[in-house]
C-alpha positions in Angstrom: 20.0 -50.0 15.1 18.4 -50.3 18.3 18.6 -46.9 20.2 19.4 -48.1 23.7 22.8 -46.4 25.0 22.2 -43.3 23.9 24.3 -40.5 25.5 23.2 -37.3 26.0 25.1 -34.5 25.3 26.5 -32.7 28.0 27.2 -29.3 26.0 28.3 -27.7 29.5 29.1 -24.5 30.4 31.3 -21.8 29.0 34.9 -23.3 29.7 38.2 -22.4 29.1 41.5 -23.5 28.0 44.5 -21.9 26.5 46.5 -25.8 25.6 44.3 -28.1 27.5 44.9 -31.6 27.3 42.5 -34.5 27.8 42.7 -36.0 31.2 40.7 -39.1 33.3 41.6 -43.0 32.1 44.1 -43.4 29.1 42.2 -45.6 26.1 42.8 -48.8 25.9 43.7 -50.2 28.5 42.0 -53.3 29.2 42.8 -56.0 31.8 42.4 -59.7 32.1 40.8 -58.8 35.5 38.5 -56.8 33.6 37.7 -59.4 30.7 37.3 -62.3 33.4 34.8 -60.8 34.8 31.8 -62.8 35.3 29.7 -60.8 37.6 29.3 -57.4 39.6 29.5 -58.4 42.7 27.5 -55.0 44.0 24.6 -55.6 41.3 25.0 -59.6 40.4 21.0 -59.1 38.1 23.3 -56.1 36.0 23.4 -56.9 32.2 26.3 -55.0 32.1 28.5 -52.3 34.1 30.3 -48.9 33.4 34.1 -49.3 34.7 34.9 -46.1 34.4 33.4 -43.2 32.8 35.1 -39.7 32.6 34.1 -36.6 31.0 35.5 -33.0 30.6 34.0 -29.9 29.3 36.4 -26.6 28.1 35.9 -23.4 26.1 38.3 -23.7 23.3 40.9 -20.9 22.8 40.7 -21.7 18.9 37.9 -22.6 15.9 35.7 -19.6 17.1 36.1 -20.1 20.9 33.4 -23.3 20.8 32.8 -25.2 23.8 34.5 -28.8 23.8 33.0 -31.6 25.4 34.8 -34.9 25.9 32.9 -38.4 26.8 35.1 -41.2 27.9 33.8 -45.2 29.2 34.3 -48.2 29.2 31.6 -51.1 29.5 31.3 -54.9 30.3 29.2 -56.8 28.9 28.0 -59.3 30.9 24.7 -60.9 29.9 22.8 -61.3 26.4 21.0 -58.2 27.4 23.7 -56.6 28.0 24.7 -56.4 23.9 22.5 -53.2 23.0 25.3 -51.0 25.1 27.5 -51.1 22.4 25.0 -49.7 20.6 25.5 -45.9 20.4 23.4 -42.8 19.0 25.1 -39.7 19.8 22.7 -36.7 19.4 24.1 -33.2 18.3 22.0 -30.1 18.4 21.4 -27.2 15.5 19.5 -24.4 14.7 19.3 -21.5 12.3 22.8 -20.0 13.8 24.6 -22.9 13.7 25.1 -26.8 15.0 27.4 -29.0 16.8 29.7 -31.3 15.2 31.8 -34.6 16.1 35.6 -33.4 16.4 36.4 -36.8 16.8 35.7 -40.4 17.8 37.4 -43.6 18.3 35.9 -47.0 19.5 37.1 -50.4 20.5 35.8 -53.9 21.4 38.4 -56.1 23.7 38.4 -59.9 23.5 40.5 -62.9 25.1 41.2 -65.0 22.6 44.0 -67.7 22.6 45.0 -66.4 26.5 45.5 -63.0 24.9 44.0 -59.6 24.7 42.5 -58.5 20.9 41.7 -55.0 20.1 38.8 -54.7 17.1 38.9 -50.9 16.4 36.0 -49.2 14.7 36.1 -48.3 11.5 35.8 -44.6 10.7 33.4 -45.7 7.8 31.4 -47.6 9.9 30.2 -44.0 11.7 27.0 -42.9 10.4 26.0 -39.5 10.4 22.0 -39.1 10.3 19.8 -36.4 10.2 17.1 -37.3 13.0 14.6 -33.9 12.9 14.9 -30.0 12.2 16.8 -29.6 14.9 19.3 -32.6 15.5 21.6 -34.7 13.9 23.0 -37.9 14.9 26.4 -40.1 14.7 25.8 -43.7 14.9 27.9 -46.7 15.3 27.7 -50.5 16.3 31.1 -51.6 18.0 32.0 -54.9 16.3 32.5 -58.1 17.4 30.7 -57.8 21.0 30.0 -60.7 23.1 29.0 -61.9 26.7 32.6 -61.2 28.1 33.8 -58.5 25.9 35.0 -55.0 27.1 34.2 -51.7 24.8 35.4 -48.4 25.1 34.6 -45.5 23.3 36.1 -41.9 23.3 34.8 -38.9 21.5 34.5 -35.4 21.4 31.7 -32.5 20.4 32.2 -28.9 19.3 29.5 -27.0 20.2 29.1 -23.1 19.3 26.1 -23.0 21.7 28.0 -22.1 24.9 25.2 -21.0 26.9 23.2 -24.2 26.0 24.4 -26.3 28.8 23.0 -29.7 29.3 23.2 -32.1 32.5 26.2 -34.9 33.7 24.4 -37.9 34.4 25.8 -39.6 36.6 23.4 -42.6 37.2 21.8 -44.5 35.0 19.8 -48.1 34.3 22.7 -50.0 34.9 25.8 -50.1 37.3 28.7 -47.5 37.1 32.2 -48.4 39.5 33.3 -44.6 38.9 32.3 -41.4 37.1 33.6 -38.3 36.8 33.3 -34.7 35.3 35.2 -31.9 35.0 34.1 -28.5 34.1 36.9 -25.9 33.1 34.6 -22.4 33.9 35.8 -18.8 32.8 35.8 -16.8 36.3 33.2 -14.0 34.8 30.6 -16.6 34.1 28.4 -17.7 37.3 26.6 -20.6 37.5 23.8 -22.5 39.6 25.1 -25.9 40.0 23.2 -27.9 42.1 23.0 -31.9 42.2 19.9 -33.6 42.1 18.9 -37.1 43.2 19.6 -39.3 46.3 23.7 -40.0 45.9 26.4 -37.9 47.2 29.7 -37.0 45.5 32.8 -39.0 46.4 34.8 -35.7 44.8 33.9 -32.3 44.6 37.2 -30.2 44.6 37.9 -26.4 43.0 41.2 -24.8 41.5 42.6 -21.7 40.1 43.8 -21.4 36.4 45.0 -18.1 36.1 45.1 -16.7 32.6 43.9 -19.4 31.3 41.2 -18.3 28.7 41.9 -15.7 26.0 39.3 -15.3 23.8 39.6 -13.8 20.5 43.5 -13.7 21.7 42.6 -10.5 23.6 42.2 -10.1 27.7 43.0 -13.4 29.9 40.7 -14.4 32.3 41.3 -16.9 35.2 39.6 -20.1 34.8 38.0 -22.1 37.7 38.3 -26.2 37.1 35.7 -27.9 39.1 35.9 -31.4 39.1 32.6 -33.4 40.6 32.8 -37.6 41.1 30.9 -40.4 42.4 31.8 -44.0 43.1 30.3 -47.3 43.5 27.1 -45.9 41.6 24.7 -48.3 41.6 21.6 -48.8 38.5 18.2 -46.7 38.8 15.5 -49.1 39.0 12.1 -47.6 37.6 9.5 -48.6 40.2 5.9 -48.3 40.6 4.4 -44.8 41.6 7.0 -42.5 40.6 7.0 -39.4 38.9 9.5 -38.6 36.2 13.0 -40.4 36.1 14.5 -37.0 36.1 13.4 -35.9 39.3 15.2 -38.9 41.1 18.2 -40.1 38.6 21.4 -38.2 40.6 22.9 -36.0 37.8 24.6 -32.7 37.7 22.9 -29.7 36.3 23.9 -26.0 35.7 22.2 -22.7 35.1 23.7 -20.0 33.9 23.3 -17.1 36.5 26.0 -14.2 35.4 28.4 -13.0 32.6 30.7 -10.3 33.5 31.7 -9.2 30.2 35.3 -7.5 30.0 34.2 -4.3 29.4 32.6 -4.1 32.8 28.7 -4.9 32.2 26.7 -7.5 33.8 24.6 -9.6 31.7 21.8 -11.5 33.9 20.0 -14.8 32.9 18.6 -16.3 36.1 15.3 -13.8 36.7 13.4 -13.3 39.7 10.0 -13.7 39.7 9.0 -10.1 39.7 10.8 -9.8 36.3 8.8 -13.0 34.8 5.9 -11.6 36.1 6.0 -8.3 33.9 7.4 -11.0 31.3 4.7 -13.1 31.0 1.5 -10.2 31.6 3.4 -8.9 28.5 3.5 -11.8 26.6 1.8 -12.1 23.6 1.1 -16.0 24.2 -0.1 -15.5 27.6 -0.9 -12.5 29.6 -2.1 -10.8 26.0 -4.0 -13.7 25.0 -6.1 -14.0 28.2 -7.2 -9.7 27.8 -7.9 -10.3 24.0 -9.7 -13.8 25.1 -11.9 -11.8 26.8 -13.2 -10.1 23.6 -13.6 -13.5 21.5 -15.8 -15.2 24.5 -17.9 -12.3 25.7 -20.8 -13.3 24.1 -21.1 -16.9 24.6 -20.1 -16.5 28.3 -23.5 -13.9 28.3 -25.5 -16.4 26.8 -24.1 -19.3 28.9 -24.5 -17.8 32.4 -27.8 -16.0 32.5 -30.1 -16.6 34.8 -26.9 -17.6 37.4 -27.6 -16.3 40.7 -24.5 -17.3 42.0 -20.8 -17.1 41.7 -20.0 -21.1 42.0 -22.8 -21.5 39.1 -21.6 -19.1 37.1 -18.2 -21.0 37.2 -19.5 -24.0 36.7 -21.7 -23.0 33.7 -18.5 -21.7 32.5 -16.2 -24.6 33.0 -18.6 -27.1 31.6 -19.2 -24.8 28.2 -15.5 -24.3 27.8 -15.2 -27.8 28.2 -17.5 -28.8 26.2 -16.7 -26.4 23.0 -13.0 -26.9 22.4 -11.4 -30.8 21.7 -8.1 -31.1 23.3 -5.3 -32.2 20.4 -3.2 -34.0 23.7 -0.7 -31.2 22.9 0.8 -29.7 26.5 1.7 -26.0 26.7 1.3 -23.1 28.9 1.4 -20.2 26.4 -0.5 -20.2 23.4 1.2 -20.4 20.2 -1.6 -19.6 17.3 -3.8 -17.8 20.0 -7.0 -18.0 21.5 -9.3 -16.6 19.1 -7.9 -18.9 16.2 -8.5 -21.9 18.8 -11.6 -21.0 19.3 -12.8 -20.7 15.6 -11.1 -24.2 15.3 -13.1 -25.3 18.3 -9.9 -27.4 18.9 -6.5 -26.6 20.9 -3.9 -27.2 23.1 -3.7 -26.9 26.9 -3.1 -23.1 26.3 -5.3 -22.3 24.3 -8.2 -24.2 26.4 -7.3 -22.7 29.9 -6.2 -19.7 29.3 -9.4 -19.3 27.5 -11.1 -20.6 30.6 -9.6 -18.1 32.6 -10.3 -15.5 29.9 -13.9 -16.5 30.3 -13.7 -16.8 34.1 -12.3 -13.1 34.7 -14.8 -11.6 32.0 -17.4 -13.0 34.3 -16.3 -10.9 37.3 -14.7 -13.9 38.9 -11.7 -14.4 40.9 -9.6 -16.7 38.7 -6.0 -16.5 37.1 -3.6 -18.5 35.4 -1.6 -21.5 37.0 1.5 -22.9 35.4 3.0 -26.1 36.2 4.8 -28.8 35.3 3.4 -32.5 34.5 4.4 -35.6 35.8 6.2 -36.5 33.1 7.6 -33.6 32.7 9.8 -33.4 36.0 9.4 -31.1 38.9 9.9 -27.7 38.6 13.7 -25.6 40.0 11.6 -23.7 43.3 14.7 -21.6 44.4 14.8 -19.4 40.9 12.5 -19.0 37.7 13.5 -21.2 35.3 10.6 -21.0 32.5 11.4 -24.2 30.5 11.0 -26.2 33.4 6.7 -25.4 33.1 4.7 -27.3 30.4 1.1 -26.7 31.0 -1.4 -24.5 33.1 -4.1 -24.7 34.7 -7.3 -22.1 36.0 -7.1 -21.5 39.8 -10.3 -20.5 40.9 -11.5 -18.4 44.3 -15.5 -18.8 45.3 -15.7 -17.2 48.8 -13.1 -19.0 50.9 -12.6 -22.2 48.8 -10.4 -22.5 45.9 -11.1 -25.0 42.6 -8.1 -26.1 40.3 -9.7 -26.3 37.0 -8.6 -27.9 33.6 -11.4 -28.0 30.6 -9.0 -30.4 28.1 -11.5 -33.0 28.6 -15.1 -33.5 29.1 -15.1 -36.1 31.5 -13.3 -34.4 34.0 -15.6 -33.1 37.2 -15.7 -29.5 38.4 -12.7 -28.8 40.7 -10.9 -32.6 39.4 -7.5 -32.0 37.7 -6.6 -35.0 35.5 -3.6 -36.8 37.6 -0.7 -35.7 35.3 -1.4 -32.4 36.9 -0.4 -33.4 40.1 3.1 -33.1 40.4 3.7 -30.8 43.5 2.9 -27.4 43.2 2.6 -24.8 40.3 2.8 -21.3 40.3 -0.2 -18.4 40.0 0.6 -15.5 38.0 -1.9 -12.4 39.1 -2.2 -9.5 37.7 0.3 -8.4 40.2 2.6 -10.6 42.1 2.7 -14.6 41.5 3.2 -17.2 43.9 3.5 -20.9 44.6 0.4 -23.0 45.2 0.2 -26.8 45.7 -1.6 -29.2 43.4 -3.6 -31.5 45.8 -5.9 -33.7 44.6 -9.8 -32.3 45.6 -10.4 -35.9 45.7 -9.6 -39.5 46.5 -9.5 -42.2 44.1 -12.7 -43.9 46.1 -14.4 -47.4 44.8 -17.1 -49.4 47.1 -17.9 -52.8 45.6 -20.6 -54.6 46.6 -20.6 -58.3 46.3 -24.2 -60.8 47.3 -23.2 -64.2 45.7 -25.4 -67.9 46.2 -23.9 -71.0 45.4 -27.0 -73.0 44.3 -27.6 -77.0 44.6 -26.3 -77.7 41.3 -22.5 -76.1 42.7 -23.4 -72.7 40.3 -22.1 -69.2 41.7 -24.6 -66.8 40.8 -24.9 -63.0 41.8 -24.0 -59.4 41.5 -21.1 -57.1 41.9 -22.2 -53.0 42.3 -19.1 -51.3 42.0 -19.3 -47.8 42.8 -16.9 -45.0 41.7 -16.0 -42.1 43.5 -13.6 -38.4 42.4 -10.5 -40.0 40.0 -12.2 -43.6 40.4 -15.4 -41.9 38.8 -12.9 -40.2 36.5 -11.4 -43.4 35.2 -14.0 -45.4 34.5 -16.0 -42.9 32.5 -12.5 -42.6 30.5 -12.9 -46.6 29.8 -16.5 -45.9 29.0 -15.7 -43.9 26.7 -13.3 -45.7 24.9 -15.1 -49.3 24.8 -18.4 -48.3 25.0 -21.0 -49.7 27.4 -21.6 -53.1 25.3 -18.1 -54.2 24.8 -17.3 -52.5 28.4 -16.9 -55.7 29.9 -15.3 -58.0 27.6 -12.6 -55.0 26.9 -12.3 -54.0 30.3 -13.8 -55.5 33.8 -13.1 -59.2 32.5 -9.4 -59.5 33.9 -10.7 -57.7 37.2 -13.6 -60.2 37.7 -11.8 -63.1 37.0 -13.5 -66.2 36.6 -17.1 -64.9 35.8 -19.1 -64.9 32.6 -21.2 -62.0 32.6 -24.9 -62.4 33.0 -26.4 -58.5 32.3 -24.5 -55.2 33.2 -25.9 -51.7 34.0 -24.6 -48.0 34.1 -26.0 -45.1 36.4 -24.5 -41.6 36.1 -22.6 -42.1 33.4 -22.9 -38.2 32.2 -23.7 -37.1 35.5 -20.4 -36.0 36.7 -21.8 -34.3 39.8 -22.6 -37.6 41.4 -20.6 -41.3 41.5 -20.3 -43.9 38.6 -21.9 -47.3 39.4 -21.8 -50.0 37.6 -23.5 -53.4 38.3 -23.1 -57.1 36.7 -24.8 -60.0 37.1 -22.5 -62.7 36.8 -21.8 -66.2 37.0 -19.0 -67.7 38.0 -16.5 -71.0 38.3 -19.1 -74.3 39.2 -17.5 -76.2 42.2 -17.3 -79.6 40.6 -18.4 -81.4 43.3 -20.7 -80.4 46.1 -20.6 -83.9 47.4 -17.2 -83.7 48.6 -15.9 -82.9 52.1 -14.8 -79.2 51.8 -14.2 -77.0 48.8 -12.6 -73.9 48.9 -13.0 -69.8 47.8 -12.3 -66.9 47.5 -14.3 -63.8 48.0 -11.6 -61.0 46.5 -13.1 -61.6 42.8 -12.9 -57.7 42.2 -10.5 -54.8 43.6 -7.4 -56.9 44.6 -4.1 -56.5 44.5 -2.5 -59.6 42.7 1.5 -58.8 44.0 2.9 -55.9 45.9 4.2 -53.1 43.4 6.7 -52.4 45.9 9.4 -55.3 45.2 12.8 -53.3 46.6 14.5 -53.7 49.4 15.0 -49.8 49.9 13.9 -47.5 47.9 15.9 -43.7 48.2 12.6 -41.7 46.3 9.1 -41.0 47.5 6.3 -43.3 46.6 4.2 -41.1 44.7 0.7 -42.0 44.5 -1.0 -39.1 42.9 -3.9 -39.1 45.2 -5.4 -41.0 48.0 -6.9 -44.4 47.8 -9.9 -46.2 49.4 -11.0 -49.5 48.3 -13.8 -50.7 50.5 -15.8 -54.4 49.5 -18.9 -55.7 51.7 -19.3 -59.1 50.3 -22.3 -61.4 51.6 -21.8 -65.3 50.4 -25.0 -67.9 50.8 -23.4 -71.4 50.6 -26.2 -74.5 51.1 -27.1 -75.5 54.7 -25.2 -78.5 54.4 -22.0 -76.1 54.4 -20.0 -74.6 56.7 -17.1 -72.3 56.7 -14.0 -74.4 57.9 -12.5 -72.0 60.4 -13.4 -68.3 60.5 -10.2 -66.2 59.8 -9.2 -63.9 62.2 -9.9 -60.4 61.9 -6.9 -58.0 60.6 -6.4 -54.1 61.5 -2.9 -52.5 59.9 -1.9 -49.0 60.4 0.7 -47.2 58.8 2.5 -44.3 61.1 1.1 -41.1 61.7 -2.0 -41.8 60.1 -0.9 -42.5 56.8 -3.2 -45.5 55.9 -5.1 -48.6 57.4 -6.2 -52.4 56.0 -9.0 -53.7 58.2 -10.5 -57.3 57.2 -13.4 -58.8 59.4 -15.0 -62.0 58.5 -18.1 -63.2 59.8 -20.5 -66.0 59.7 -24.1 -66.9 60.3 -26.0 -70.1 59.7 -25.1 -70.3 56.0 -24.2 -66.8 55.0 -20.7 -65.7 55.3 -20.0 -61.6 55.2 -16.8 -60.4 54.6 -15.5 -56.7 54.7 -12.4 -55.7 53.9 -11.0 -51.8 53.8 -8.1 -50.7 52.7 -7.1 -46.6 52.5 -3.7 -45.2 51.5 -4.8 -41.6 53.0 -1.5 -39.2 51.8 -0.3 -38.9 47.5 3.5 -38.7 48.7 5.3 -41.0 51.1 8.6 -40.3 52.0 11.7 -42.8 51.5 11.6 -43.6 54.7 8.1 -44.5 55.0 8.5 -47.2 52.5 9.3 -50.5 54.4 6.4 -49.5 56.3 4.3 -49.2 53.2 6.1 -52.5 51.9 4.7 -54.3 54.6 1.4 -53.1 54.4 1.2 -54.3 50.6 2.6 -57.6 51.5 0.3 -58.3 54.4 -2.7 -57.1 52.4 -1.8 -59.0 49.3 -1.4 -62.4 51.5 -4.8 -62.1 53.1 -6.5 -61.6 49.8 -4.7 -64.9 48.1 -5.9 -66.8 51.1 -9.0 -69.3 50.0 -11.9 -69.3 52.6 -12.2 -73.5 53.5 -15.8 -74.4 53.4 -16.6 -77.5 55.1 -19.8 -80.5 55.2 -21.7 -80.4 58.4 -20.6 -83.0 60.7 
């Protein structure tokens, strides 16, 4: 069964509820209106639609007090792609203390057929339960009898004993939802940081009193507060390019549990400040423990490898490269270590912990100014700023202080420069835990993503292109290529990866300088040959000069876009291309030159083209200078990608001398 819908569980807080009944839409109740249906109007490209979507969330007065959570929706199908919605996996967590379990479930598809409305109900025996890993389990169903046109509907409910295992309410997703809505029935002693994330607003957000409503263990009542949180008219998330994590941007409800006032008067804390994860983590025995008893397992290679070092920056370096250089990364992301550092380091082989916290072991035994930086990856989702919130870090880095500069440092892989970051790192800020107090720090790129290509073609007598391309590669440019490199190898290198960027070339000979030399720029150079013009005898033919680092469409396709365009780091792309046609040839009409600037320095496009006797030059720059760009810098970004992108599909027109 293809996994498509798939809900997640929204175990939320720790509600209440003496009798309480279900609420929202009543099931079932399916229209003509809704079956005729052709289109949503709002989102006419939608493969389907939510029509209304309710869910509720209670602590339950009975069967050991568990937390209920209801899902309610309904769905139209309205194109062939839309058929995988009435597909559902429902996920339900367990560990060693206990699991959740499916209270109930019920699910319908609704047809016209002969002018009137049929019901196929789901069969409880057509529910699958399935164990997916150590620590879920899964109910599964296929609603029968789904078509283009059909309405489904599905109603169930979870029992959860993990009441302080409280999962988000989604309120967007990849396609189109008319109305959604939550409520959360929360015992008054238990505090919570709710906070909404994403670029919608709520159409509802309205509080009550329940007095007496929650009794557990049929002891003291406690009053109850029923939130109840809407939106309307909520339209799909598109995925678009340069983004980070879905997460950060999809508008859905979260809560973390802040307080419990228990009955007999104490106060039970879960959201920390820093100063207590501070002493937390110097305590811990996969992090702050690790890099003191690191210390121990690399003194003796850190003797041998800086000796001689006169300097602080060298000694680092040395450091960095030999950390780098002894361990293999196993791809694995963490930010404590979970076998520990000297086991890693027998292994030769570990995962983010183990590698950088061993770099900053190695760092500090050195008498260098360098500690531990946690973060989150991009992938991973930004990190909660206003509180400590632990699981939202994934991985960690070595921030390191030389005099008055600073280096971010990560030694999982040997291609990386001194002071580079690979670009999954760069996902705002992360945060430095001292010895003492921590703080926030952000996670700039040191570098641009910098390439300089450049072109000197001849078309000969017998209407041959012939002629080189010297691309050179500059920070995460440098970083890239070497990556390729490494994966193809320098003789495939061009059949595997450059022959889709030089299009319409057969390569002639190709050569690498500084390929291990990470302290100075990639270049690579081809001879090449490329498309004959048929006939040189003919009145004009035409060109063009953007065979390498061009942008074939503009990645920015929206009409609006409500998240920042997130680049990762700063781009130049600079070509100097010199073209030596035969005398008898002439360039048409020289095009006139182009300058673009986005606002407040955020980028420029400058293209010049120049000609004398029978050489044309052509020079073309274009610089994004900034990672982030706001929302509402993006038509202005949109139009810069459109105006470049049309200038470098436009042909030069070479003509025959009069």
């Amino acid at each position: 069964m293809r996994t498509v819908f798939v809900i997640a569980l929204v175990a939320i807080h720790s509600l209440a509820s003496a009798q309480y009944e279900d609420h929202g839409f009543p099931f079932g109740k399916v229209t003509h209106a809704d079956l005729d249906m052709k289109v949503y109007e709002k989102d006419t490209a939608a493969a389907a639609v939510v029509l209304d979507e309710f869910g509720e969330a209670f602590m339950d007065n009975e069967n050991a007090h568990n937390l209920v959570f209801r899902y309610h929706a309904k769905i139209k199908i309205l194109k062939k792609e839309g058929l995988d919605y009435a597909n559902f996996v429902i996920y339900l967590y367990k560990n060693s203390t206990g699991k959740e379990t499916m209270r109930s479930a019920k699910a319908s598809t609704f047809n016209v057929e002969n002018g009137s409305i049929r019901e196929i109900k789901l069969p409880q025996r057509s529910q699958i339960n399935e164990e997916i890993d150590p620590t879920h389990d899964a109910r599964k169903f296929a609603l029968l009898d789904v078509r283009v046109g059909s309405v489904i509907e599905v109603d169930y409910k979870i029992e959860s004993p993990f009441k302080f295992n409280f999962r988000s309410w989604p309120f967007q997703s990849e396609i189109p939802k008319i109305a959604s809505e939550y409520w959360a029935l929360i015992p008054a002693n238990y505090k919570y940081h709710t906070s909404l994330r994403g670029f919608l607003k709520l159409s509802k957000n309205e509080s009550e009193l329940k007095r007496n409503w929650y009794s557990p263990g049929g002891g003291r009542l406690a009053d109850c507060i029923l939130t109840k949180f809407g939106m309307a008219d909520i339209p799909a998330f598109i995925e678009e390019e340069y983004m980070t994590a879905k997460s950060n941007y999809v508008s859905c409800l979260n809560f973390e549990l802040a307080e419990l006032l228990q009955f007999d008067g104490r106060k039970d804390k879960f959201t920390k400040e820093w100063k207590d994860v501070d002493d937390e983590l110097r305590l811990d025995n996969g992090f702050g423990v690790q890099i003191k008893r690191g210390k121990g397992v690399l003194d003796r290679e850190v003797d041998q490898c800086i000796a001689g070092a006169t300097d602080d920056l060298t000694k680092a370096q040395k450091i960095y490269d030999f950390i780098k250089n002894w361990y293999r990364w196993n791809e694995k992301n963490n930010f404590t270590s979970q076998d520990g550092i000297k086991k890693a380091f027998e292994a030769k082989t570990g995962d983010a912990a183990d590698i950088n916290l061993s770099l900053v072991a190695a760092l500090q035994y050195a008498g260098l100014s360098a500690d531990p930086m946690i973060l989150s990856t991009r992938e991973n989702g930004l990190v909660t700023s206003v509180y400590p919130v632990l699981s939202d870090f994934n991985y960690v880095i070595a921030k390191l202080n030389v005099g008055d500069k600073v280096y971010l440092l990560d030694a999982t892989d040997d291609l990386l420069s001194f002071g580079l970051i690979p670009d999954r790192c760069l996902n705002g800020k992360g945060r430095v835990m001292t010895g003492k107090e921590s703080y926030w720090y952000d996670t700039k790129p040191a570098e641009k993503d910098r390439q300089v290509s450049m072109i000197s073609l001849k078309l000969t007598q017998e209407g041959k292109w012939v002629g080189t391309v010297e691309n050179t590669h500059f920070g995460y440019s440098a970083y890239r290529y070497r990556k390729m490199l490494a994966q193809s190898g320098e003789e495939k290198f061009y059949a595997e990866k450059m022959a889709n960027n030089l299009h319409n070339a057969t390569l002639v000979k190709q050569s690498f300088t500084n390929v291990d030399d990470l302290t100075k720029p990639l270049i690579m150079k081809f001879e090449l040959e490329l498309e004959r013009v048929d006939d040189l005898t003919a009145g004009q033919f035409y060109f063009n000069p953007f065979i390498t680092l061009y942008w074939q469409n503009n990645p920015f396709r929206s009409a609006v876009r409500l998240y920042p365009v997130d680049f990762g780091v700063p781009i130049e792309q600079v070509i100097v291309f010199n073209l030596e046609c035969p005398a008898t040839y002439e360039l048409a009409e020289i095009p006139e030159p182009l300058a673009l600037a986005l606002p407040t320095e955020g980028g420029r496009y400058i293209y010049d083209v120049k000609s004398s006797g029978n050489t044309v030059m052509m020079n073309s720059n274009f610089v994004i200078n900034r990672p982030v760009y706001s929302s509402k810098e993006y038509f202005f970004l949109k139009e810069l990608f459109d105006r470049v992108v049309a200038v470098q599909k436009t042909d030069l027109v070479f003509k025959k001398k009069a």
